[in-house]
KEMARBA-788477 format. One record per residue (C-alpha): residue in one letter; residue number from 1; x, y, z. Coordinates in pm, 1 decimal, padded with zeros to 6 digits, m for minus. Layout:
! residues N
   resn   resi         c1         c2         c3
      A    NUM          X          Y          Z
...
***
This chain:
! residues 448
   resn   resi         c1         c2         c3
      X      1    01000.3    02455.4    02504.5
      X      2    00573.9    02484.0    02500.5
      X      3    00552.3    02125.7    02397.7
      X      4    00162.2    02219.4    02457.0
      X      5    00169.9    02515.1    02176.5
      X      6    00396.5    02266.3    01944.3
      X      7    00161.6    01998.6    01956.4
      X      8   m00109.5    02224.1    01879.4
      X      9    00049.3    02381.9    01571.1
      X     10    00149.2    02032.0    01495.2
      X     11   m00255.0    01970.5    01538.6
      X     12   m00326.9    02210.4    01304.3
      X     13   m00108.0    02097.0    00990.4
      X     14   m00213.4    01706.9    01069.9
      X     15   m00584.4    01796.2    01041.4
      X     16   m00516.6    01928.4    00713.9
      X     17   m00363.3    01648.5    00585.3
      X     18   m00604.1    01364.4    00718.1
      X     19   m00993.5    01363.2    00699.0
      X     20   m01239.5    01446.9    00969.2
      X     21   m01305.7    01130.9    01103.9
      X     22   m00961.1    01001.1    01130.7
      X     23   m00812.7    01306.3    01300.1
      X     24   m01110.5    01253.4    01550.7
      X     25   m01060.5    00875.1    01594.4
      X     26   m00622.7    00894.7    01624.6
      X     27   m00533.3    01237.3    01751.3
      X     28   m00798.0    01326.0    01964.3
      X     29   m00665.9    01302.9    02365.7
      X     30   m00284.4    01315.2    02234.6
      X     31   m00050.8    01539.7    02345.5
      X     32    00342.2    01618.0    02360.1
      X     33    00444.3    01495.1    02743.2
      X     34    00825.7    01594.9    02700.1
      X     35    01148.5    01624.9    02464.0
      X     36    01491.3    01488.1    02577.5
      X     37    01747.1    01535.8    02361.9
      X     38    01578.3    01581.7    02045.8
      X     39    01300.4    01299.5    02103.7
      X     40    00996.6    01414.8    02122.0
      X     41    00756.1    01190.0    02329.4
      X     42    00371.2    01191.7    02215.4
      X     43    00137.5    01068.5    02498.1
      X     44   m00137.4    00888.1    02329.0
      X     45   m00479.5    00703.7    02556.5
      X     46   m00400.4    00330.7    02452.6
      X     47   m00202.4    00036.5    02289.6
      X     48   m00424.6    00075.9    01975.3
      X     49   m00379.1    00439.5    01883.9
      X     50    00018.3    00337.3    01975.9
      X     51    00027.5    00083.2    01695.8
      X     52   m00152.7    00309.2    01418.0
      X     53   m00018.1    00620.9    01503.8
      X     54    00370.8    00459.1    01467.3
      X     55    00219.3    00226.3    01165.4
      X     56   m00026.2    00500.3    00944.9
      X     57    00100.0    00817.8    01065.5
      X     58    00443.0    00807.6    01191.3
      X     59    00577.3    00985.0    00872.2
      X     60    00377.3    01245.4    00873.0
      X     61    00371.5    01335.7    01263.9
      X     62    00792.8    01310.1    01212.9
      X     63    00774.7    01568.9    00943.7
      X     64    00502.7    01784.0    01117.6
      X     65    00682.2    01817.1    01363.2
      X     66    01023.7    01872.9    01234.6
      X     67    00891.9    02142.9    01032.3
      X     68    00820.7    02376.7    01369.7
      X     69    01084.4    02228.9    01545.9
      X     70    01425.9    02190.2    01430.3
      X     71    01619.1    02015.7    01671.6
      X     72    01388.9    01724.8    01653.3
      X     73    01586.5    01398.5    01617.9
      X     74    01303.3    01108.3    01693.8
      X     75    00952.1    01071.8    01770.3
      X     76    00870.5    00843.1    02024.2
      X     77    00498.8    00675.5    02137.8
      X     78    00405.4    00666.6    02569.1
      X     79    00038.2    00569.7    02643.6
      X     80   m00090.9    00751.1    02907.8
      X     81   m00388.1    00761.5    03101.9
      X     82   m00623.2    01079.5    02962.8
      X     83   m00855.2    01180.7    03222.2
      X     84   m01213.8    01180.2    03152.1
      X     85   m01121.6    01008.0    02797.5
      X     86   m01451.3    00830.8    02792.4
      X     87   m01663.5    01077.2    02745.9
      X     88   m01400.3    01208.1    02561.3
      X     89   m01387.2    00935.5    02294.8
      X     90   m01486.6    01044.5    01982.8
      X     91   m01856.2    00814.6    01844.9
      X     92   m01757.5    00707.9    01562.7
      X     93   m01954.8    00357.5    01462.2
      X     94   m02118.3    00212.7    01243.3
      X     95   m02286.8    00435.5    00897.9
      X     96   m02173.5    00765.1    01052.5
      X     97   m01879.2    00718.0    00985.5
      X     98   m01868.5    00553.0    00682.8
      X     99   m02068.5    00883.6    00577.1
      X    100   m01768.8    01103.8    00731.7
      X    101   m01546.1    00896.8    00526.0
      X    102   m01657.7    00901.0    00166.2
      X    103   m01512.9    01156.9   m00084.0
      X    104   m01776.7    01389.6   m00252.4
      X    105   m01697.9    01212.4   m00560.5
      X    106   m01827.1    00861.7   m00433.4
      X    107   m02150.0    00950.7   m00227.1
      X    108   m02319.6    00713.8   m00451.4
      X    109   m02148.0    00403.4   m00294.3
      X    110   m02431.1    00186.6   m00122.2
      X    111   m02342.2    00210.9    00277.0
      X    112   m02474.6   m00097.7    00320.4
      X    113   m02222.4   m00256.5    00179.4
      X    114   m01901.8    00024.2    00068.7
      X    115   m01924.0   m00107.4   m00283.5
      X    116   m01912.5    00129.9   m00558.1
      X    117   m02092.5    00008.8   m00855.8
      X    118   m01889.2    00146.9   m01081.2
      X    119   m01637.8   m00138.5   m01028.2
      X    120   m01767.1   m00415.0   m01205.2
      X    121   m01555.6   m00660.7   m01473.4
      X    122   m01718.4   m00548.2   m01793.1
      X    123   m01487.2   m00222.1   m01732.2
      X    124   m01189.2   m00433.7   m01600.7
      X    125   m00917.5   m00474.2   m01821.0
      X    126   m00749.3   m00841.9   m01840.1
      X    127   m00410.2   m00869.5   m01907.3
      X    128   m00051.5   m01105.0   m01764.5
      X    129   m00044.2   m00844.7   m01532.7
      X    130   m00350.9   m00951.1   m01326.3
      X    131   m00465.7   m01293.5   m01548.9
      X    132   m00410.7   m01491.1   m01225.8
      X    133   m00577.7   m01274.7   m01039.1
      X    134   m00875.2   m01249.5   m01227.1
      X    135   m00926.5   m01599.3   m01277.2
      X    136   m00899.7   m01682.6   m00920.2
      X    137   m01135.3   m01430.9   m00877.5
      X    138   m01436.8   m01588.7   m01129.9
      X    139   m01390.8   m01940.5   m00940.5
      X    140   m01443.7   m01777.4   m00672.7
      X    141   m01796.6   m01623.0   m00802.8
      X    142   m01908.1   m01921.8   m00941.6
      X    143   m01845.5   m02144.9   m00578.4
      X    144   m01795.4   m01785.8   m00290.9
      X    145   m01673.3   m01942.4    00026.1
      X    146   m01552.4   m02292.9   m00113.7
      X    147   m01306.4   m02198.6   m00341.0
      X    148   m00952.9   m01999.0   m00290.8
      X    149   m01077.4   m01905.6    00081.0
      X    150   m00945.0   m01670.3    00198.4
      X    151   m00776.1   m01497.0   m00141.5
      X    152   m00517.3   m01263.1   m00094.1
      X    153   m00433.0   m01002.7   m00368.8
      X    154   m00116.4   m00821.1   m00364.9
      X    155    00065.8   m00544.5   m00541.8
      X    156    00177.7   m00165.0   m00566.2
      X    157   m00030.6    00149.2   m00579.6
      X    158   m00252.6    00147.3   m00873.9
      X    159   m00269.9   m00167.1   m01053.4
      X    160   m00608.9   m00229.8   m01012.9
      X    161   m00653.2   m00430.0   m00686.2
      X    162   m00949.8   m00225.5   m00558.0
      X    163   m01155.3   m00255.2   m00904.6
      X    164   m01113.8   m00653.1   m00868.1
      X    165   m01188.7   m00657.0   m00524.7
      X    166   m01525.0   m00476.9   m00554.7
      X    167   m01584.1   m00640.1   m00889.3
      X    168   m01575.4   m00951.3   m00697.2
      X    169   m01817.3   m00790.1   m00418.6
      X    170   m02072.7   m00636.8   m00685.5
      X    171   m02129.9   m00962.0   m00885.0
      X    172   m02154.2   m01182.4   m00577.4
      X    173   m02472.0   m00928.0   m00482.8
      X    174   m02605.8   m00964.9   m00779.6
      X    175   m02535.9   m01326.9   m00855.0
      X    176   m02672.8   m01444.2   m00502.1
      X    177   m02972.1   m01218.5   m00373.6
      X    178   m02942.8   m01348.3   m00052.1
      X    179   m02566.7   m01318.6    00026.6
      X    180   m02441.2   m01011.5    00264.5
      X    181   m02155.7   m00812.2    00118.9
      X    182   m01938.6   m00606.1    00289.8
      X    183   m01633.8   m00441.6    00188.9
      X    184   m01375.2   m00194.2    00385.0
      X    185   m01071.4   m00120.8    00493.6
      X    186   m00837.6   m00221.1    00749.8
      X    187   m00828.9    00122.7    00935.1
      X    188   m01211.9    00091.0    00908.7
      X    189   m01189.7   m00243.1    01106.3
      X    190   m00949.3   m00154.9    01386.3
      X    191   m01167.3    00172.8    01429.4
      X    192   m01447.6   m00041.3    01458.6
      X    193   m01267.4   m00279.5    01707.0
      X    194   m01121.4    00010.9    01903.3
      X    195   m01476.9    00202.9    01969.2
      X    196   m01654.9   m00156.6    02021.3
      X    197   m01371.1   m00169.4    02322.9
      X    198   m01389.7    00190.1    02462.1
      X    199   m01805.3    00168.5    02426.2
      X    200   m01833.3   m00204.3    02600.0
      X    201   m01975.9   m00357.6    02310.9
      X    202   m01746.2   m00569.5    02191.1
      X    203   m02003.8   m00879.9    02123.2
      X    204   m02201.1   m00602.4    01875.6
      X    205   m01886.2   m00581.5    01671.3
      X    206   m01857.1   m00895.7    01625.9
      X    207   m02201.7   m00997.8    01524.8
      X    208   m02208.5   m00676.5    01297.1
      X    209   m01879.8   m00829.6    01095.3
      X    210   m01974.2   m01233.5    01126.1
      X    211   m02299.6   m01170.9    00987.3
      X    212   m02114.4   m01079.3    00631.7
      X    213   m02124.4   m01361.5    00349.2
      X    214   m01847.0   m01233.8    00220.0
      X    215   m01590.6   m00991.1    00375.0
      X    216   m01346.6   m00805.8    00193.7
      X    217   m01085.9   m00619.9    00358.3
      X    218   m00858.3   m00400.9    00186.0
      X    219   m00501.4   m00229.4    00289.1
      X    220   m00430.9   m00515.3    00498.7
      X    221   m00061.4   m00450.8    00492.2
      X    222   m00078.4   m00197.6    00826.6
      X    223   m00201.3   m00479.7    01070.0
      X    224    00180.9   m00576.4    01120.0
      X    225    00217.0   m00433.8    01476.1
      X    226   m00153.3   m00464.3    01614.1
      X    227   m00093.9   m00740.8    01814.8
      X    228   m00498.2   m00712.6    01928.1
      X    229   m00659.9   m00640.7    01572.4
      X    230   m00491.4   m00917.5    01424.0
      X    231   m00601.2   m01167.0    01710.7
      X    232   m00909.5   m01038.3    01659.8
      X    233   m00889.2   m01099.1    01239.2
      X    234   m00735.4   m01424.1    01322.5
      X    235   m01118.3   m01513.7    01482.7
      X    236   m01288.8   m01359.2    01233.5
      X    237   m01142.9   m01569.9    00966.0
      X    238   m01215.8   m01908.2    01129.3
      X    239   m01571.7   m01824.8    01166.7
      X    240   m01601.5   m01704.9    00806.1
      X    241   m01379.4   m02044.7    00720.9
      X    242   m01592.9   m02268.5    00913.9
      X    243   m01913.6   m02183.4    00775.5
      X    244   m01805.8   m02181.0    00405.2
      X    245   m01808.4   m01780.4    00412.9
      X    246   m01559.8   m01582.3    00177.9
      X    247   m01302.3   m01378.4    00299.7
      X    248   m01090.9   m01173.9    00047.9
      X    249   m00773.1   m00957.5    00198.3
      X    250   m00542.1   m00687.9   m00071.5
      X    251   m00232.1   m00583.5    00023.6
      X    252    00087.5   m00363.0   m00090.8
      X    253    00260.8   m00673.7    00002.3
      X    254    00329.2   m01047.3   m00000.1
      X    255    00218.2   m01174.0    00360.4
      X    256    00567.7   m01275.6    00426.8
      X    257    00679.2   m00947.8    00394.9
      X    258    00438.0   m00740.1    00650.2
      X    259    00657.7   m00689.5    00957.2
      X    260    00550.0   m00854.9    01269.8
      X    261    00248.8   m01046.9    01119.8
      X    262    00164.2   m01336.2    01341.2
      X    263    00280.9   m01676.2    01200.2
      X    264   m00139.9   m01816.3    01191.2
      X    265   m00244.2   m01562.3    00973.5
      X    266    00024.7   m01638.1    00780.9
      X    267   m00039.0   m01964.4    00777.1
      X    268   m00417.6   m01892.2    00743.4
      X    269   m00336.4   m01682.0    00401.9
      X    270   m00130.6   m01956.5    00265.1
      X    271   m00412.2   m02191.3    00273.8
      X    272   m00608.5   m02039.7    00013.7
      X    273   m00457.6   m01862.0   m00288.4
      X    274   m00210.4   m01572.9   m00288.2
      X    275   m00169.3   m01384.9   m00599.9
      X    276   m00001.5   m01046.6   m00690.7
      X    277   m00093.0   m00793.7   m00985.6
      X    278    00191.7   m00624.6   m01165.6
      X    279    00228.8   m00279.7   m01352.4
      X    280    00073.5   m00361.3   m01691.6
      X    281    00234.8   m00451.9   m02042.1
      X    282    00241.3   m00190.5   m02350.2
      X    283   m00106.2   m00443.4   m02477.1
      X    284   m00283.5   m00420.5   m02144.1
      X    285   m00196.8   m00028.4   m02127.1
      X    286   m00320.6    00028.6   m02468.8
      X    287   m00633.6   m00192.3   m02385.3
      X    288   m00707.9   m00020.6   m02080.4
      X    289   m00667.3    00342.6   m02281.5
      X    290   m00945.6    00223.6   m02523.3
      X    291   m01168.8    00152.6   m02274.8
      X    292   m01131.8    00518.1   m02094.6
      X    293   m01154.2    00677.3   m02443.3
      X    294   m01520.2    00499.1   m02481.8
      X    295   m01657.6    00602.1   m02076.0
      X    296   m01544.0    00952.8   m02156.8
      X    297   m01705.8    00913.6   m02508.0
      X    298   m01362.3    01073.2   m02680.6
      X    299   m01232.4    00976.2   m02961.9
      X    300   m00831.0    01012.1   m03021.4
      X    301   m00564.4    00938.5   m03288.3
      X    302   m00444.1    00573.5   m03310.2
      X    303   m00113.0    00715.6   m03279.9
      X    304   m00173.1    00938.7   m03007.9
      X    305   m00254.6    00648.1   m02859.4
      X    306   m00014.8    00396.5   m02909.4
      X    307    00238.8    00682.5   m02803.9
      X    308    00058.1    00717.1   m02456.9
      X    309    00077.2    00340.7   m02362.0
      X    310    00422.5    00358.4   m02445.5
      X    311    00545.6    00645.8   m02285.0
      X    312    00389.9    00570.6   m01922.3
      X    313    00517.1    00307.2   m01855.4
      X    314    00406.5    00294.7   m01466.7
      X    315    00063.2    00214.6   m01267.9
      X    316   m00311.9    00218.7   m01406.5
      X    317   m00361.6    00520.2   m01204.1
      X    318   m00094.4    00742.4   m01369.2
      X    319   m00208.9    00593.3   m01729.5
      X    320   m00573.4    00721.9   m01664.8
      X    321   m00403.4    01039.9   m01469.9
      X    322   m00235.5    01113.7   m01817.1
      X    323   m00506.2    01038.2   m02041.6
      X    324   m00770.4    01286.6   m01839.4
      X    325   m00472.0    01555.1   m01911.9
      X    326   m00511.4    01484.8   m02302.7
      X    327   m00917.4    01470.7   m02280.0
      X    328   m00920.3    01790.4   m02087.1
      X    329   m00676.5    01951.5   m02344.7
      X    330   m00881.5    01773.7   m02642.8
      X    331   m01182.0    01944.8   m02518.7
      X    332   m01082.6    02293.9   m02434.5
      X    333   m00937.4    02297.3   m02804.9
      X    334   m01237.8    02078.7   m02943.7
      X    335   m00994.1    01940.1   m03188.7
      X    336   m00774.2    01642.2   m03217.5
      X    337   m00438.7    01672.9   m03100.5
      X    338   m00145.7    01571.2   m03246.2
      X    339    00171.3    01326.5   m03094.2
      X    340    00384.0    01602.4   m03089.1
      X    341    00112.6    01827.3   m02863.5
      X    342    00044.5    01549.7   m02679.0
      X    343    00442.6    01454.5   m02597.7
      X    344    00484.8    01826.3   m02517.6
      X    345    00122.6    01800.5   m02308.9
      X    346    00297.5    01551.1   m02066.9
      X    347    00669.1    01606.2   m02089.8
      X    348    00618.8    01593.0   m01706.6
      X    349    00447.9    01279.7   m01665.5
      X    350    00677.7    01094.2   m01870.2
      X    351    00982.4    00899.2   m01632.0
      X    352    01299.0    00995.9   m01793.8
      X    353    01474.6    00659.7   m01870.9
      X    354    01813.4    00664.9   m01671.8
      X    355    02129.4    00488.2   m01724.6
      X    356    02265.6    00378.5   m01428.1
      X    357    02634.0    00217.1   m01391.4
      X    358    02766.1   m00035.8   m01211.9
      X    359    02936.2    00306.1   m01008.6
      X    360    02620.9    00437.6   m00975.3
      X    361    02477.1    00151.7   m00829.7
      X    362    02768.8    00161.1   m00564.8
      X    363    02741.3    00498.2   m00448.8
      X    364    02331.3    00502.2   m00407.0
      X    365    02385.8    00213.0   m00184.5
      X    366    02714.5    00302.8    00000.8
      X    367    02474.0    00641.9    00087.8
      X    368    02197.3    00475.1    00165.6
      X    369    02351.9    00257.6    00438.2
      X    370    02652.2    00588.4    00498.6
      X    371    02913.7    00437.6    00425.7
      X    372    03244.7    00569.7    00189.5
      X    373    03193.4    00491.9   m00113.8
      X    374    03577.1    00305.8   m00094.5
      X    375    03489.6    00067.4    00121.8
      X    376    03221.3   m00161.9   m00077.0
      X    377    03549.6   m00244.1   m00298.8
      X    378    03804.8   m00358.8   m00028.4
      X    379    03879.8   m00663.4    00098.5
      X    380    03715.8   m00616.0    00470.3
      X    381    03474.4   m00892.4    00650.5
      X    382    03303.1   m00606.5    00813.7
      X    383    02923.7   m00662.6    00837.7
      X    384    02786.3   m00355.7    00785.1
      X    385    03032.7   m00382.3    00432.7
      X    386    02991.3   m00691.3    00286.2
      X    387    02609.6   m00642.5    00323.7
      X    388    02649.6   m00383.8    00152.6
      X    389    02833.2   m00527.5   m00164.9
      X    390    02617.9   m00838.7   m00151.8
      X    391    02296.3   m00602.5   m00231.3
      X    392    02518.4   m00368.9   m00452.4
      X    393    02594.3   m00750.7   m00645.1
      X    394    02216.4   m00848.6   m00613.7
      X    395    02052.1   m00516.9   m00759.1
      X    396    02331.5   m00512.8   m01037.4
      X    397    02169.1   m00876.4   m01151.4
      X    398    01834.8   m00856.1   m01071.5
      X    399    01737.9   m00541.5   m01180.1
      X    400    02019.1   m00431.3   m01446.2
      X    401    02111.7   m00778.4   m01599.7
      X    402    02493.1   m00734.2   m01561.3
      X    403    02695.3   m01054.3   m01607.0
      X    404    02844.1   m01231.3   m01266.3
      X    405    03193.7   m01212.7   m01404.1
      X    406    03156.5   m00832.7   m01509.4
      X    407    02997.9   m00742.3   m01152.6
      X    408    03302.4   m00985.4   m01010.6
      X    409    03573.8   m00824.8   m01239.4
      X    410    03435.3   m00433.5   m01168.3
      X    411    03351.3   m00467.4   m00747.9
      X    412    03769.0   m00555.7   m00616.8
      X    413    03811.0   m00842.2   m00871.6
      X    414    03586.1   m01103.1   m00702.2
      X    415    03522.9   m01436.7   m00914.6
      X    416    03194.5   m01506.4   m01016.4
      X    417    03138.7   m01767.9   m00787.1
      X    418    03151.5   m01532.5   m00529.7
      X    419    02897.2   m01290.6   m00677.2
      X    420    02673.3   m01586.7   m00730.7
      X    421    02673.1   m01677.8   m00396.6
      X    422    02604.1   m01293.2   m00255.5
      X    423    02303.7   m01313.0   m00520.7
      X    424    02142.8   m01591.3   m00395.7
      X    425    02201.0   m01533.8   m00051.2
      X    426    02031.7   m01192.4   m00063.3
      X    427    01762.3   m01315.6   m00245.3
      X    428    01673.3   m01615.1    00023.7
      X    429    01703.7   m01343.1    00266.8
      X    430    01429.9   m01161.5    00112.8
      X    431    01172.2   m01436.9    00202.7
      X    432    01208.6   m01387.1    00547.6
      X    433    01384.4   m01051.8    00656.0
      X    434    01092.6   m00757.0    00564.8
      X    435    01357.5   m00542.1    00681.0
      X    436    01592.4   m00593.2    00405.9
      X    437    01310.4   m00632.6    00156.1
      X    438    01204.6   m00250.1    00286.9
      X    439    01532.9   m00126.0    00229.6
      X    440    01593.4   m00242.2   m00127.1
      X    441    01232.7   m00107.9   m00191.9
      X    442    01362.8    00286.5   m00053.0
      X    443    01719.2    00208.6   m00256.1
      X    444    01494.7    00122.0   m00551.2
      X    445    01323.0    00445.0   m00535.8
      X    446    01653.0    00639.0   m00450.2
      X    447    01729.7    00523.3   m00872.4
      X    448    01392.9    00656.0   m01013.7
***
């Protein structure tokens, strides 16, 4: 096999699927040094392009590459020494790349700072979703640095996190003239950390990021395996901490929950406030709608809607994904549409509500971890089995309701007692195994 022609077609496809900047920062001086067996071993310069390569990108290199080469089984990380890599290393600090970075779309962000000012709370939509999190959020205007320090905002895609964040950011600037602001992501931070390294100037970086009033970094879920960046955060913090200086972190992800995050910054998040934002409620959705309708300056049927907040039931991002379908249809027609157009308009947006029985619930899991189907209903002690039936038992009461005795009564004829106990066992487990809490997310998905 050419494993130097594979990893150049490879090459190809990941440049297409990452921007500029980052396919200069993480792939450049990488190569394919060998395959045994199926695994394919990717030679990359150093311990930090290791850790986000396998943390940011390992999905997509694993499918690149399996799409050009079939017999691929794993995809495995070596660092090796590149010669001439400093002079090889790509410049990528401070504005330029921030520059590189930004969308068409969003050139109007100040680079000073990354904030967009089009995130601001008089366009931020309050509801039990994110109530918490919002109110955390004005104490922490009102007294920045003194109050709920560091804050940590969790959640799923699309529910709003980055709006607060930068809400936060823009009214601090324009509540306290004098106060630096500066707001970015994690990837932008270990970049950062990794040129400041490769360039010797490693004191720069950190008088460029302790200079900051307030520091607000978002995505933080991905530092799990960087042993250095999040040694590095860890210092950060306790300057920003000792000298009354806000830090604010989001994340896809309770703190507990990111694999291999070191027990202080745990610790260190704990201390101040921890909040997570939800998927809105039919009120919030419909609030949220009205607002849209008046930035777009579009006017729409009560019903129409009414029926939209109800139908999409998921993240902000696909309500406002689905309402820019309707505007965009409402114009190019330059008449109102009706519920019935409009149900017809986004048949495919819509989540088909699914039925799933206590059977189904068997067999998705019995696949997931490949096991027959048979076994999660005998009497076995087998690890890998009883596992298995104690998250089949969990998922049918957490997330379908189903009775103890019914889930007993259908899974062998177990008493409820015992179902209880395989409940709350997996759910204590959840607090402090991500691993299991990652595999009930993928089974989740596996019923959507």
């Amino acid at each position: 096999m050419d494993t130097k022609q594979l990893w150049k077609n490879c090459l190809i496809e990941i440049e297409a699927s990452v921007s500029k900047a980052n396919f200069s920062t993480w792939f450049k001086n990488t190569s394919i040094l060998r395959e045994e067996t199926g695994i394919v071993y990717v030679g990359v310069p150093n311990e930090f392009v290791r850790d986000w390569l396998k943390n940011k990108y390992h999905k997509l290199i694993t499918k690149t590459i399996a799409d050009v080469y079939e017999n691929m089984r794993a995809v495995e990380y070596i660092i090796t020494k590149i010669e001439n890599s400093k002079q090889e290393t790509p410049k990528i600090g401070g504005e330029s790349y921030i520059n590189k970075e930004l969308p068409l779309k969003d050139l109007y962000i100040n680079p000073d700072d990354n904030l967009n000012p089009r995130y601001r709370f008089d366009s931020f939509i309050v509801g039990t979703f994110n109530e918490l999190a919002y109110a955390a959020s004005q104490a922490i205007i009102e007294n920045p640095g003194t109050k709920y320090n560091p804050f940590f905002v969790y959640g799923g895609t699309g529910l709003g996190k980055t709006h607060l964040l930068q809400a936060v950011g823009n009214s601090i600037k324009e509540k306290y003239q004098n106060k630096k602001v500066h707001y970015l992501t994690l990837e932008k931070f270990a970049t950062d950390f990794i040129n400041s390294l490769q360039n010797n100037k490693a004191n720069s970086f950190k008088e460029k990021y302790r200079k900051y009033d307030l520091l607000i970094i978002d995505d933080i879920q991905f530092i799990g395996k960087m042993e250095k960046i999040q040694e590095e955060l860890f210092h950060t913090f306790n300057t920003f901490y000792e000298n009354n200086k806000q830090i604010i972190f989001s994340s896809d992800k309770h703190p507990n929950y990111i694999p291999e995050l070191a027990d202080r910054l745990k610790s260190r998040f704990a201390a101040g406030m921890i909040v997570d934002v939800t998927e809105p409620e039919y009120e919030s959705r419909l609030a949220i709608l009205k607002v849209k309708l008046r930035e777009l300056s579009v006017e729409l049927e009560d019903d129409v809607v009414e029926y939209v907040a109800s139908a999409i039931q998921g993240n902000i991002r696909e309500l406002e994904g689905s309402l820019n379908t309707i505007v965009c249809q409402y114009r190019l027609k330059n008449k109102p549409l009706s519920v019935s157009e409009v149900k017809n308009l986004l048949k495919n947006n819509i989540k088909p509500k699914k039925n799933v029985s206590i059977k189904d619930v068997v067999k998705t899991v019995s696949d997931y971890y490949s096991l027959e189907e048979s076994s999660v209903y005998e009497k076995t002690r087998r690890k890998e089995i009883v596992k298995a039936r104690q998250i089949v038992m969990y998922l049918l009461r957490e997330d379908f309701n189903v009775s103890y005795p019914l889930i007993g009564q259908k899974l062998g004829g177990k008493d409820h007692t015992t179902v209880i106990h395989s409940y709350l066992k997996i759910k204590s487990d959840l607090k402090n195994d991500p691993q299991l809490l990652q595999e009930l997310e993928q089974i989740r998905i596996m019923f959507k």
